[in-house]
C-alpha positions in Angstrom: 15.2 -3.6 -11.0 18.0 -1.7 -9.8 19.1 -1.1 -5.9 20.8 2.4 -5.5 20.8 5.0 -2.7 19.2 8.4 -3.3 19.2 11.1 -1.4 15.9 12.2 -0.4 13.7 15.1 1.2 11.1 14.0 3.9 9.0 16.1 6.0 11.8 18.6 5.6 14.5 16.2 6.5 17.0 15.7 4.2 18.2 12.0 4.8 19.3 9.0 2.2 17.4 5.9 1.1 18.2 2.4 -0.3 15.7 2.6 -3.1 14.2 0.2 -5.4 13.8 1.1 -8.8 11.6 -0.9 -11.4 11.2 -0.6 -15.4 9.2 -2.2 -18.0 11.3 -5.5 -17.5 10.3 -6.1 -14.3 6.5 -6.3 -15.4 7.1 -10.4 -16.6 8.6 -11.1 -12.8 6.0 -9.3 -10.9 3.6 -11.3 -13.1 5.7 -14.7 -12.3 5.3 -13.8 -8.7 1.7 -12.7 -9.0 0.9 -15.9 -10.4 3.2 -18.0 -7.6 1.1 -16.3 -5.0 -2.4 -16.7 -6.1 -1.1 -20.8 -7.0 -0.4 -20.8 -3.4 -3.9 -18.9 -2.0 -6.1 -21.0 -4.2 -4.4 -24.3 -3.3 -4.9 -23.3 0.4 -8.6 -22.1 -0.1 -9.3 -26.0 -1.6 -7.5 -27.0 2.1 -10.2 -24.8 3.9 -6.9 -22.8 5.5 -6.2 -19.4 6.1 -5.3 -17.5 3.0 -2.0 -15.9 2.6 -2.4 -11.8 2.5 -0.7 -10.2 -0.6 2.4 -9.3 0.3 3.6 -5.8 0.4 6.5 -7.1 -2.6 4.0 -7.6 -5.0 2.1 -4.5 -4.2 4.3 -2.4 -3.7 6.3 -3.3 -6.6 2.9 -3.4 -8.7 2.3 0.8 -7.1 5.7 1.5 -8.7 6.2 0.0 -12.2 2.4 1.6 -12.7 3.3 5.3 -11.2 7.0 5.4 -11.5 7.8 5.5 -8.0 10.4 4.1 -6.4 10.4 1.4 -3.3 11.9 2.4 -0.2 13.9 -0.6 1.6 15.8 1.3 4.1 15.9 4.9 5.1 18.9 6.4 6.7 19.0 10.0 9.2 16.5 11.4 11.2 13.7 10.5 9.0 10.0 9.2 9.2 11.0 5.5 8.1 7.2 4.5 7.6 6.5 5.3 3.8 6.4 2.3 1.8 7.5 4.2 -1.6 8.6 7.6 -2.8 7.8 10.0 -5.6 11.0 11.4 -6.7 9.7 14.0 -8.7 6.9 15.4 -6.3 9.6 14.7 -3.7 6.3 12.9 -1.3 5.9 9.7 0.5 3.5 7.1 0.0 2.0 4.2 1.5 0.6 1.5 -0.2 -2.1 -0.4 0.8 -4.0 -3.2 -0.8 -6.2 -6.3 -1.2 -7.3 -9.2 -2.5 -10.4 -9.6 -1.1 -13.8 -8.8 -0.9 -13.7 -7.2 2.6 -10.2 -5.4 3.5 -9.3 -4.9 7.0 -6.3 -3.1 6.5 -3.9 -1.9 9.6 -0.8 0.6 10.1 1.1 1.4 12.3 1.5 3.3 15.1 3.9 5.3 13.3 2.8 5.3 10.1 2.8 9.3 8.5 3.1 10.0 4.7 2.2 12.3 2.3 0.0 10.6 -0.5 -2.4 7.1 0.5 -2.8 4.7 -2.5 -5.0 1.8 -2.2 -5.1 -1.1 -4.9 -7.7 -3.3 -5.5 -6.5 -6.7 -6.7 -10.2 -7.9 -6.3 -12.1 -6.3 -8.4 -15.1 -7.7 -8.0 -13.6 -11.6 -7.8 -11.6 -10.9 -10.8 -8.1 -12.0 -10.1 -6.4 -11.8 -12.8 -3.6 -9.6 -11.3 -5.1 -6.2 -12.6 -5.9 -3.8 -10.0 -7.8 -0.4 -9.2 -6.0 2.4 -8.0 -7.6 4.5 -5.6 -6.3 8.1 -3.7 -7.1 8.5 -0.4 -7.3 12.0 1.3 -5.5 10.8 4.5 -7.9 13.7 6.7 -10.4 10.9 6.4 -8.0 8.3 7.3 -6.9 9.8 10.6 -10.3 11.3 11.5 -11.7 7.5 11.1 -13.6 6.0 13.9 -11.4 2.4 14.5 -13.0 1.7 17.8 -17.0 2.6 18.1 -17.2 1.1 21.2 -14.8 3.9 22.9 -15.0 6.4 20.3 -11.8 6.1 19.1 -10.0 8.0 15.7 -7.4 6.7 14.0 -5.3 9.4 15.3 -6.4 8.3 19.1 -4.7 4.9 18.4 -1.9 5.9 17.0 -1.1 7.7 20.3 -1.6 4.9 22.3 1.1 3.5 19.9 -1.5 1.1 18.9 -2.5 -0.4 15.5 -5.4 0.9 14.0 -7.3 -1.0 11.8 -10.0 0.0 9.6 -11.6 -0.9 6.2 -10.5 1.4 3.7 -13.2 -0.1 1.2 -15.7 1.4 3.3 -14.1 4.6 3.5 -14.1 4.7 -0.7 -18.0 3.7 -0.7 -19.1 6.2 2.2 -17.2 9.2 0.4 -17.9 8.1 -2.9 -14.0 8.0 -3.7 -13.4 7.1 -7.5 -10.5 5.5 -9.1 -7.7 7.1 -10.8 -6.6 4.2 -12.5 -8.6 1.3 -13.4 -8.1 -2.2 -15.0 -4.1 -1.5 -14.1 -2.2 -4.4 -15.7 1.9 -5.0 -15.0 
C-alpha cells in the first residue's frame, strides 16, 4: 500500500487527494484483517452482543485491490468529499457499500453524491469466507427509493432535509433483478 497525493477531476472540479493505493501484496493483510474481524463478530455472536459492522477499511480496501481503484482518505479544494474511492482511469467517484449479513440496512449521508455505486456481498448466502459479490447499482434507483413509506419519502427528499437515508440495497438488487458483475471475488 502506498499513500500519495493525486490530483484529481470531480464533478468538474479539479482539486487534489491523499490517495490510497493497493497491489497484489496487500491481498495477505486484507486477509489478516478479514480474519481479525470475523474472530471478533463470531466471538461476540457466542456473547449474544451486538455484532460489529464491517468496516469501511476492509471493504473498501477489498473494492480496490479487486477493481484497481484507489481509496480516497482526504480530499483537498472545492470538491464533493463524499466518494469513498476513485477510478483513476475513468476519472469517476465511487462509493462502496457492503455487508455481511443477511438483511443490509445500509445508510449515507446527507451528502453523499458519486458517480458509480458498488455494493459487495460478504454474505453470500452465510458463506463467510471473505469472498464477496460485486454488484453495480444504477444510482436513479437509489435516489428515487422510497426510505420513509409512512410520508412518502425519496431518498433524494432526505437528503434535503440533511437527513440520513437508509434503505436496503439487497432489496433494491432482488426487485430490479440486478446481477453481479463479479462473483466469488477472493483478495
Amino acid at each position: 500500500m502506498e499513500l500519495v497525493q493525486k490530483d484529481i477531476i470531480i464533478e468538474g472540479n479539479k482539486c487534489k487527494a491523499d490517495v490510497m493505493i493497493f497491489d497484489n501484496n496487500d491481498r495477505k493483510k486484507w486477509r489478516e484483517l478479514w480474519d481479525f474481524w470475523l474472530k471478533l463478530k463470531n466471538g461476540l455472536k457466542e456473547y449474544k452482543s451486538r455484532e460489529p459492522n464491517l468496516p469501511e477499511g476492509i471493504s473498501e480496501t477489498a473494492f480496490c485491490i479487486y477493481s484497481g481503484s484507489v481509496r480516497l482518505i482526504k480530499i483537498y479544494g472545492n470538491c464533493n468529499k463524499s466518494a469513498d474511492t476513485y477510478n483513476l482511469k475513468t476519472m469517476e467517484t465511487e462509493q462502496i457499500k457492503a455487508t455481511s449479513v443477511e438483511e443490509d440496512l445500509t445508510s449515507f449521508g446527507p451528502n453523499s453524491r458519486w458517480d458509480k455505486l458498488y455494493f459487495l456481498d460478504f454474505y453470500r448466502n452465510g458463506d463467510m469466507d471473505g469472498s464477496f459479490d460485486v454488484y453495480q447499482i444504477d444510482s436513479e434507483l437509489i435516489y428515487n427509493s422510497i426510505v420513509n413509506k409512512s410520508k412518502n419519502e425519496t431518498f433524494t427528499e432526505q437528503q434535503k432535509q440533511k437527513r440520513r437515508p437508509r434503505l436496503s440495497l439487497k432489496k433494491i438488487i432482488k426487485k430490479y433483478n440486478i446481477e453481479p458483475i463479479a462473483t466469488n471475488v477472493i483478495i
